[in-house]
N, C-alpha and C positions, 0 to 999 in steps of 0.2 A: 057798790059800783065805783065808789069813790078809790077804794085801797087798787082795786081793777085797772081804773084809768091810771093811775099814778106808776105802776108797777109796768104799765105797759110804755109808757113815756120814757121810764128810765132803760127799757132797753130800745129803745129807740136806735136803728146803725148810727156806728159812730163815723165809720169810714173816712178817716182822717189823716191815716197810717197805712203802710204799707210791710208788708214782712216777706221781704227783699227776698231772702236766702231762701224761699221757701218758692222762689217763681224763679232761679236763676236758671235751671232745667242742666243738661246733659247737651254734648255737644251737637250741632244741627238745629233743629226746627223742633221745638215742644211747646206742649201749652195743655189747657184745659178750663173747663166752665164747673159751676155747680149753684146748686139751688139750696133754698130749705121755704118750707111754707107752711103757717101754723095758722087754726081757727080756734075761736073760740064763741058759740052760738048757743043763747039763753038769755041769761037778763044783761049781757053786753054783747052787742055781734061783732066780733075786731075780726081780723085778717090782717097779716102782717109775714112779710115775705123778705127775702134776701137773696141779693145773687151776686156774684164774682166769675171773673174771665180772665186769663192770661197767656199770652202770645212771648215766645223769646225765640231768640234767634242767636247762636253761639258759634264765634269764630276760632279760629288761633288767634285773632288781633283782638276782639272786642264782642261783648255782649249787647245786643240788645234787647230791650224788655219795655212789655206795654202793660199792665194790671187795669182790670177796671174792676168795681165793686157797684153796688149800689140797692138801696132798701124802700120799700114803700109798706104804709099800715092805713088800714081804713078801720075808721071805728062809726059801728051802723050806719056804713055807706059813703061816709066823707073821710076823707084824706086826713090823718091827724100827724101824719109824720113822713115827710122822703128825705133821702141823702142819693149823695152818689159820687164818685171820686174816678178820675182816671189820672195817672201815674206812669211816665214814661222817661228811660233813664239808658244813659250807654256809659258802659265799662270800657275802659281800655286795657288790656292784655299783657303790653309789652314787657311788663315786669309780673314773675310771677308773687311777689309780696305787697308791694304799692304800686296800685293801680286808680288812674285818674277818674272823676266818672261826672256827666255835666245828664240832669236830671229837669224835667219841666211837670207841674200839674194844676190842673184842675177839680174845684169839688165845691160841694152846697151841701149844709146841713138845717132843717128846717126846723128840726130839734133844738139848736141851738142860734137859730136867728138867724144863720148864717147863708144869705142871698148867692153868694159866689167868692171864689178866693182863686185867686192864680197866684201859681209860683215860678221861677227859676233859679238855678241852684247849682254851684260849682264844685268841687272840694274831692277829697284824697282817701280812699278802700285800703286799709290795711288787712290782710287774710294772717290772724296770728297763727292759723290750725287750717288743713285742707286736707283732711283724712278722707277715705271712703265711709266709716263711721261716725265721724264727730269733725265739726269744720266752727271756726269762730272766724269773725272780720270785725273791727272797728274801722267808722268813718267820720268825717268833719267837712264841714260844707259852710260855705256864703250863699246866702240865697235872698233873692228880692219877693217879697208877701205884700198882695192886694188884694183888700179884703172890701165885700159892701154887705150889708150888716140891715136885719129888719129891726129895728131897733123900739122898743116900748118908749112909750112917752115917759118923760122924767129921764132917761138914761145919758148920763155926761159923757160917751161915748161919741165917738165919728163915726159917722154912718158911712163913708167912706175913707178907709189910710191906706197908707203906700209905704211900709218900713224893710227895710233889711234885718235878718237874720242870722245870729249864728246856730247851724243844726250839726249836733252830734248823735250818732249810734251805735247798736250793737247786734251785731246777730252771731248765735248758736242754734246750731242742729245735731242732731243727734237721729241716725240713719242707720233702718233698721226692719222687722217686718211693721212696725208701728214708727212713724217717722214723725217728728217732736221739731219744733223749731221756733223762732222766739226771737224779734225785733221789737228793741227798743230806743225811743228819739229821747234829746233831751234840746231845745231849741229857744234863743232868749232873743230879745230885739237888743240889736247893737246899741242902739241912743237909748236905753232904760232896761241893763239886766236884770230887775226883777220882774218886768215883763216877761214871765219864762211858761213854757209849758212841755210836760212832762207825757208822752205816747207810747203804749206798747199793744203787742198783738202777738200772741201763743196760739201754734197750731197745732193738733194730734190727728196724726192724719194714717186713717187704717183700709188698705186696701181688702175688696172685697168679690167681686167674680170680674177677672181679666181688668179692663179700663176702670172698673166702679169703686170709685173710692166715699169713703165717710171721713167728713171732718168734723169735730170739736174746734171752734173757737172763741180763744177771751181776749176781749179788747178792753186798757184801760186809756182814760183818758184826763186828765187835770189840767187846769188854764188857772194862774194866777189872778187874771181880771177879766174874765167875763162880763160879756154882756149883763144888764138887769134883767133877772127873772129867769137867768140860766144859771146851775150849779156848776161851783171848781168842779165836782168831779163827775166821771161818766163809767161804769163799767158793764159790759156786754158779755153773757155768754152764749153761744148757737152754735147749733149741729146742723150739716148740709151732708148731700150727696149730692157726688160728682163724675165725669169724667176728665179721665188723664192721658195724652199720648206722647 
């Protein structure tokens, strides 16, 4: 029972991350939902589920885009883990190379202590590659992070901080009848760079009759000083079906 709980813990959503490239859609109005739902019923009853949503809107001048994710797990009937994260961010257009883009979120991870966190976030989209098969962009951002924190007794932690941010990332896709794609952050607090933490999230995404898609996704996740009683690292693997328009 014990290896059971433990195993189910670590995949607990991380939902911390975003993979940008993978929700920027086609020009006009696109988006899509999808789910995944797992049991497990005998000598531990879990249930444990996942869901993601995303809405974009794509001009000649500017994209916009809204992501939401979000997980919840009951073990024999009580709650032993939620997240959930929504992510909303506009591109500007005017340059097909560097493009500006000013981002805002919110998210709670219960996995990892974490009451609530908002962000805002400023900074510059380089597209090195915009193929119809293969597309890469790097970006760099200022962003202001408030975080409040359920914090264990003993923890020399703020239960509540207010710091700025430098975030860096990356995304490639790779587009195809199996479409592949891959963001990753690298983000450090201004007043203590090694306050840093390192996000990514891979999608394999295979369409299956008209709108029904299957995804495969890994999320990883590391934090230099974590909370007490939460691990540096986190990684996630899950499959969903979905729909896409």
């Amino acid at each position: 029972m014990y290896i059971a709980l433990l195993l189910l813990l670590a995949a607990a959503p991380l939902m911390a991350q975003v993979n940008i490239e993978h929700y920027r859609g086609k020009k006009g109005v696109t988006g899509g939902a999808r789910v995944s739902l797992s049991t497990d019923i005998g000598n531990v009853d879990v249930i444990n589920s996942d869901g993601a949503g995303n809405l974009t809107f794509n001009t000649e001048t500017g994209t916009y885009l809204a992501v939401f994710k979000g997980g919840v797990g009951f073990l024999g009937g009580k709650r032993f883990a939620n997240s959930g994260v929504l992510h909303t961010r506009y591109t500007h257009k005017g340059n097909p190379r560097w493009q500006p883009e000013l981002y805002l979120q919110g998210d709670y991870a219960k996995s990892r202590l974490l009451d609530s966190r908002f962000l805002a976030g400023a900074g510059l989209r380089w597209i090195a590659r915009a193929g119809e098969k293969f597309s890469a962009s790097l970006g760099s951002a200022l962003m202001w992070e408030r975080e409040t924190l359920d914090l264990l007794s003993g923890d020399q932690h703020e239960d509540l901080s207010s710091l700025a941010r430098s975030s860096h990332y990356v995304n490639i896709r790779l587009s195809g009848r199996v479409t592949f794609s891959t963001t990753a952050y690298y983000q450090f607090a201004i007043s203590d760079p090694g306050d840093a933490r390192i996000l990514g999230t891979s999608e394999l995404t295979t369409p299956l009759v008209g709108p029904l898609h299957q995804t495969t996704a890994l999320d990883f996740r590391t934090d230099s000083d974590p909370p007490l009683g939460v691990k540096k690292t986190d990684l996630k693997l899950a499959t969903s079906f979905g729909l896409k328009f």
